[in-house]
C-alpha positions in Angstrom: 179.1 161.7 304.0 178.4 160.2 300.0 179.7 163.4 298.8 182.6 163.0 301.4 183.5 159.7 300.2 182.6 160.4 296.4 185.6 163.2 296.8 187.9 160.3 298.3 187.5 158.0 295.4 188.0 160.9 292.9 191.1 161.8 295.2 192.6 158.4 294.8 192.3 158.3 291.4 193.1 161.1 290.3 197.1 160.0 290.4 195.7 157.6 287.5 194.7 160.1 285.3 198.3 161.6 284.8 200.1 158.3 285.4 198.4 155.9 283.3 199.8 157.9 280.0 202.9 157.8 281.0 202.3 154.1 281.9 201.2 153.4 278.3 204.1 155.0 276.9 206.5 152.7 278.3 205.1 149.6 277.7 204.5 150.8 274.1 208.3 152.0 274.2 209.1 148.6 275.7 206.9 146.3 272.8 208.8 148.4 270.1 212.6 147.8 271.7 211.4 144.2 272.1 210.8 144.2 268.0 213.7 145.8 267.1 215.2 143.5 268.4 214.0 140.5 266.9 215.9 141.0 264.1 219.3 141.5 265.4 218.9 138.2 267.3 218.3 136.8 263.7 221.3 138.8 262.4 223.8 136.1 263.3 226.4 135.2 260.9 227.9 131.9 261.3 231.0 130.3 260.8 230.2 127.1 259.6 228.4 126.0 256.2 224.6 126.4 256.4 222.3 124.6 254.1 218.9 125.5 253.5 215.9 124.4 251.1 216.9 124.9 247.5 214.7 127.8 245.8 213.5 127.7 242.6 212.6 123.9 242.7 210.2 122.9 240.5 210.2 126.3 238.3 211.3 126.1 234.6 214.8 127.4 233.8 216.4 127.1 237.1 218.7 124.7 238.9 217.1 121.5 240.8 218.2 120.3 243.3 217.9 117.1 245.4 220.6 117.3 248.0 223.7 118.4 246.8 223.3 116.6 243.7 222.0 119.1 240.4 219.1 117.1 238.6 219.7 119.3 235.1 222.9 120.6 234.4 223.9 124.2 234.0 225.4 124.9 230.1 228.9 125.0 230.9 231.2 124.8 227.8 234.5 125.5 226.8 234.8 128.7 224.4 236.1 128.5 221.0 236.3 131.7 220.2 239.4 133.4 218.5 240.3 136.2 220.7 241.6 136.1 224.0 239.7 137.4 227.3 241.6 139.3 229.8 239.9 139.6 233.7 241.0 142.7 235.4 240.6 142.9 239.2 241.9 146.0 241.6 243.3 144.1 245.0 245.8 145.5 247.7 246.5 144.5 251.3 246.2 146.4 254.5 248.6 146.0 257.3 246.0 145.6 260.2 247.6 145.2 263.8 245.8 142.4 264.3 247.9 140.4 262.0 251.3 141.5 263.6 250.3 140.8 267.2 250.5 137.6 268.3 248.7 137.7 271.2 245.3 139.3 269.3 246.2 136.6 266.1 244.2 133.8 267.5 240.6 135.7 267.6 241.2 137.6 264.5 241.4 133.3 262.6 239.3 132.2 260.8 238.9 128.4 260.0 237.7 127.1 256.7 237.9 123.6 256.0 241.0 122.1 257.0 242.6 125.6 256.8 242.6 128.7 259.2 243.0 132.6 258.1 243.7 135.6 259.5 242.4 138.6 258.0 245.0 139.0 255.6 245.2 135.5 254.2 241.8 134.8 253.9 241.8 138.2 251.5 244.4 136.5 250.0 242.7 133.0 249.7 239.5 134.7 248.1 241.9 136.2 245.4 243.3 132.9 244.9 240.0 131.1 244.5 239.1 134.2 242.3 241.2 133.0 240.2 241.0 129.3 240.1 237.7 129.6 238.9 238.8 131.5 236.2 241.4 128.9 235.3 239.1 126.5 235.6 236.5 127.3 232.7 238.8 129.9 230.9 241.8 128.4 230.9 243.2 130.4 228.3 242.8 133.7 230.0 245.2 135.8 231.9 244.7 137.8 234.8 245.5 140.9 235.8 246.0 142.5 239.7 245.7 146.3 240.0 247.3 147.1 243.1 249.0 149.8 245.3 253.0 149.9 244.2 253.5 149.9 248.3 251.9 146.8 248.9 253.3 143.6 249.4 251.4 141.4 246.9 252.9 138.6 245.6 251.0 135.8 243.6 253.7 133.6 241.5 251.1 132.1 239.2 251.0 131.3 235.5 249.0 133.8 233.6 248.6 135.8 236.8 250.4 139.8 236.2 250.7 142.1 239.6 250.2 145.3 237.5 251.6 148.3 240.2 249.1 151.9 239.8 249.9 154.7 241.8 246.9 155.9 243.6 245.1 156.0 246.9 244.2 152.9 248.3 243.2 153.6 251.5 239.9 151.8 252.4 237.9 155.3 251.8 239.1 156.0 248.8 239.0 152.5 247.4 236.1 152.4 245.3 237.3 155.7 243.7 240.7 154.6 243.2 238.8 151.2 241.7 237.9 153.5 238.7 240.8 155.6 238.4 242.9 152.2 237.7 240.6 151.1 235.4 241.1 154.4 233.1 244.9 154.4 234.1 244.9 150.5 232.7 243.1 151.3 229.5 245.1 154.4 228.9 248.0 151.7 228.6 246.5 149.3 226.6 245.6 152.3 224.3 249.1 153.4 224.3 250.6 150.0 223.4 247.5 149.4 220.4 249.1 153.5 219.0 252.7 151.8 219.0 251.6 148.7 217.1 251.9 146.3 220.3 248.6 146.1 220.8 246.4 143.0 219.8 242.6 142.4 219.9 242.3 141.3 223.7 239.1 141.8 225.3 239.1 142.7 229.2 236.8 142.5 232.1 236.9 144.5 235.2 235.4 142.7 238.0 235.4 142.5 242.2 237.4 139.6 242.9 235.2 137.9 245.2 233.4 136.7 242.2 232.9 132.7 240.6 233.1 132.3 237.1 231.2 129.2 236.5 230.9 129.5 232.5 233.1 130.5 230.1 232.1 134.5 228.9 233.7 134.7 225.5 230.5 134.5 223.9 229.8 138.1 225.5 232.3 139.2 222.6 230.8 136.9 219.7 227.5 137.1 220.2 227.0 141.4 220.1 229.4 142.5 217.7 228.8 146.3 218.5 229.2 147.1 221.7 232.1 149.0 223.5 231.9 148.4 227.6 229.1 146.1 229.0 227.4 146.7 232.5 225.4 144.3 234.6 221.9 145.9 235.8 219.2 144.8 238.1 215.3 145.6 238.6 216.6 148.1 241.6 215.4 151.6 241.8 218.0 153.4 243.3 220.9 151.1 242.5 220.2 149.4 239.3 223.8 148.8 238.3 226.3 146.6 240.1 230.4 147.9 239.4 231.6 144.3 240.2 231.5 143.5 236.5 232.6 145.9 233.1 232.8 144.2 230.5 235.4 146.3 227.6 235.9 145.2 224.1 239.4 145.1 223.6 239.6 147.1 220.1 241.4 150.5 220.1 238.1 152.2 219.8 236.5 149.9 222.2 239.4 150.6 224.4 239.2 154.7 223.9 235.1 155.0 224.5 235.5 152.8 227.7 237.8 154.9 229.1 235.8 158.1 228.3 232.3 156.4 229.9 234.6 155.8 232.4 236.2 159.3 233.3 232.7 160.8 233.1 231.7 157.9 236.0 234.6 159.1 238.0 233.7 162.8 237.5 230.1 162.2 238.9 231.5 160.2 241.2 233.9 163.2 242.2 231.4 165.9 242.3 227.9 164.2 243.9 228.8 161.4 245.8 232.0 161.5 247.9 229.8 161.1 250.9 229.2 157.8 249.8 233.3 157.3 248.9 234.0 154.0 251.0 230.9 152.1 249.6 228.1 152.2 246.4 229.5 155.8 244.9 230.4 154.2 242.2 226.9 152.2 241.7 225.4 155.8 242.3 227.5 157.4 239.7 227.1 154.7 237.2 223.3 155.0 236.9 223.2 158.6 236.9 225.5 158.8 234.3 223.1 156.2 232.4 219.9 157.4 233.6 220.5 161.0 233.1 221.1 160.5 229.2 217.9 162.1 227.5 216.7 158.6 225.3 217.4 156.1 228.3 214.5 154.3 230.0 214.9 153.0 232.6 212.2 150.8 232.7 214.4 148.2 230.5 215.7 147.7 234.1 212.7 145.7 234.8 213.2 142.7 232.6 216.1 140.8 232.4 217.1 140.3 228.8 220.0 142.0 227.2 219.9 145.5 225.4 221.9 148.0 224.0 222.0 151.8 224.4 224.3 154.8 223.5 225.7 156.7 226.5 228.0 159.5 226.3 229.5 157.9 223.1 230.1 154.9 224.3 227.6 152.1 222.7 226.8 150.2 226.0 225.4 146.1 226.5 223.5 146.0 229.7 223.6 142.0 230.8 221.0 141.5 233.3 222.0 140.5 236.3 220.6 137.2 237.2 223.0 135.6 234.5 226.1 137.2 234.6 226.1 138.4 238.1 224.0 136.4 240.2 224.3 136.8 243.9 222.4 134.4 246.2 219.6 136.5 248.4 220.1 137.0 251.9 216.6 137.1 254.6 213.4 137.1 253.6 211.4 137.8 250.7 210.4 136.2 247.2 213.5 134.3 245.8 212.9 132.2 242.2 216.3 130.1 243.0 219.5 130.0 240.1 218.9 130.4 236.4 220.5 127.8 234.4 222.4 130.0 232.7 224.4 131.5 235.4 227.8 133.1 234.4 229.4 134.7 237.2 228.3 133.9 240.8 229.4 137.1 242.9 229.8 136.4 246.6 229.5 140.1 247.9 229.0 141.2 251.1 228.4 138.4 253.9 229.2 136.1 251.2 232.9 135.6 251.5 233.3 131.8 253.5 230.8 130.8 250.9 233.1 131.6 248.1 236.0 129.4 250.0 233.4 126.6 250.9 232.4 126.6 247.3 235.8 125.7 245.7 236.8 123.3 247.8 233.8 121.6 247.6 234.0 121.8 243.6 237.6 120.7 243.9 236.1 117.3 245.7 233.5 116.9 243.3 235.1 118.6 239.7 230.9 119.2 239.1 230.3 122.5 239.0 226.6 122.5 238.8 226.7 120.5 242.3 228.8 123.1 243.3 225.9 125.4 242.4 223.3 123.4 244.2 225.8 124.4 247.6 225.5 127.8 246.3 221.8 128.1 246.2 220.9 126.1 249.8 223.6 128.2 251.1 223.4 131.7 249.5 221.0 133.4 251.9 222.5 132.5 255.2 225.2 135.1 256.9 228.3 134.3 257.3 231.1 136.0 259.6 233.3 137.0 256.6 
């Protein structure tokens, strides 16, 4: 009867034996769905101004903050130097249905401030803000809108040129077409300079959803020898951001530009159309640096200024962190603003900052204030 019963209990649990992996398997499938999505719950991106603690406080060289009111002040100045500065942004408009149908118009707004968007016109209000900025602390600078000969861009402002390229502008193709309007711009300016219309005028090429917050003339006074200047970053993979080329505006400076330029565009072409829409031309960009036999890139690493010839072309690498500082978004180590922030670039999840930011500055007239914003608000996400 003990070995009767002894054969029941192993019976009855024998089931176990094959179920209880399975078991396990689900909960530990269940745990890990339940951590993925932790995250995505934190994902949200809001549409309203979010202000958090102010990094950086208490750290030499960087912005302090109490409130919204800057304790030292950033070194904004007017320039005084001799030749003029041209900015150079590629902008076109896409004629979504959402904008022509009434009935799906009210979801697709946006509200910022006392004003409300649709997708069009807040793309619109970010160029326009793009350009106050610039207005504001280079005042003597024009600006210049490369843009698709079939759109319907209009911008009736002083010192602000439409300048019409032929080209694909689909949103695929953007970032490629970004480039070739750059070279089919400089090919111009070359051709004006070779029938004696040309005059010293420096340019830079930059994503308009960019802020700047000091006047970048010195650029051109301070290193007399370089041709095109590119922002970098201690980033493996990406350490060059395209949102800002900086090209000296003499006919040489004007010629080597446009050659680093058409060998960016033929890397681009041949290795990384898969990434066409978005970062080929970051990807392109540092392989054409980092493939050039004397470059090391461990000069990435440290954020002071250097100077290195690349396919001809004698090239000023700005670090980042000054002259194009984006706030951090999440977690991780952040060190706040340095106090000698240029250009504030609002990529990505960035945009209702950018719009928040002026019209705060236009209610105070402080800049640095308007910084402070920027750095308590820079790492949340917002919906555009």
């Amino acid at each position: 009867m003990r070995a009767c019963g002894g054969w029941r209990r192993f019976l009855f649990f024998l089931p176990l034996v094959f179920f209880l992996p399975y078991l396990l398997s689900v909960l530990e499938l269940h745990e890990k769905s339940v951590v993925e999505d932790l995250p995505r719950k934190n994902r949200q991106k809001f549409d309203h101004l979010i202000l958090g603690p102010a990094a950086g406080q208490g750290l030499p060289n960087r912005l302090q903050c109490q409130g919204l009111k800057a304790l030292n002040k950033t070194s904004f100045q007017a320039s005084s130097i001799g030749n003029s500065i041209s900015f150079v942004s590629v902008f076109t408009i896409y004629n979504t249905s959402l904008d022509v149908h009434v009935d799906s118009r009210a979801s697709n707004m946006v509200t910022v401030g006392n004003a409300s968007y649709s997708k069009t016109e807040r793309s619109m209000a970010i160029l326009n803000v793009f350009i106050n900025f610039i207005q504001v602390t280079m005042p003597k600078s024009d600006v210049f809108i490369l843009t698709d000969p079939a759109s319907d861009l209009s911008m009736p402002r002083k010192g602000v040129t439409i300048y019409p390229i032929h080209g694909e502008y689909s949103r695929d193709k953007l970032m490629l077409q970004r480039i070739r309007s750059y070279i089919t711009f400089l090919e111009r300016r070359l051709w004006e300079h070779s029938q004696g219309q040309g005059h010293i005028n420096h340019y830079v090429f930059t994503d308009s959803d960019i802020a700047v917050v000091d006047d970048l003339g010195h650029i051109f006074h301070d290193y007399q020898n370089f041709h095109l200047a590119l922002t970098f970053r201690n980033n493996k993979d990406q350490p060059l951001n395209s949102g800002f080329i900086a090209v000296r505006g003499t006919p040489d400076g004007i010629l080597r530009a446009k050659i680093f330029l058409e060998e960016v565009l033929r890397v681009y072409s041949s290795k990384y159309m898969n990434a066409s829409r978005m970062l080929g031309d970051q990807l392109a960009l540092a392989w054409v640096v980092k493939s050039h036999p004397s470059f090391d890139a461990r000069r990435f690493t440290k954020a002071q200024p250097f100077v290195e010839d690349i396919t001809g072309a004698s090239v000023l690498f700005l670090p980042c962190t000054t002259y194009n500082w984006t706030p951090p978004e999440g977690a991780g180590q952040f060190h706040g603003m340095p106090l000698d922030v240029k250009v504030v670039h609002f990529k990505g999840s960035r945009k209702r900052l950018m719009l928040e930011s002026w019209n705060f500055f236009s209610s105070s007239s402080d800049i640095s204030d308007m910084l402070c914003l920027i750095l308590m608000s820079g790492r949340t996400k917002y919906d555009f």
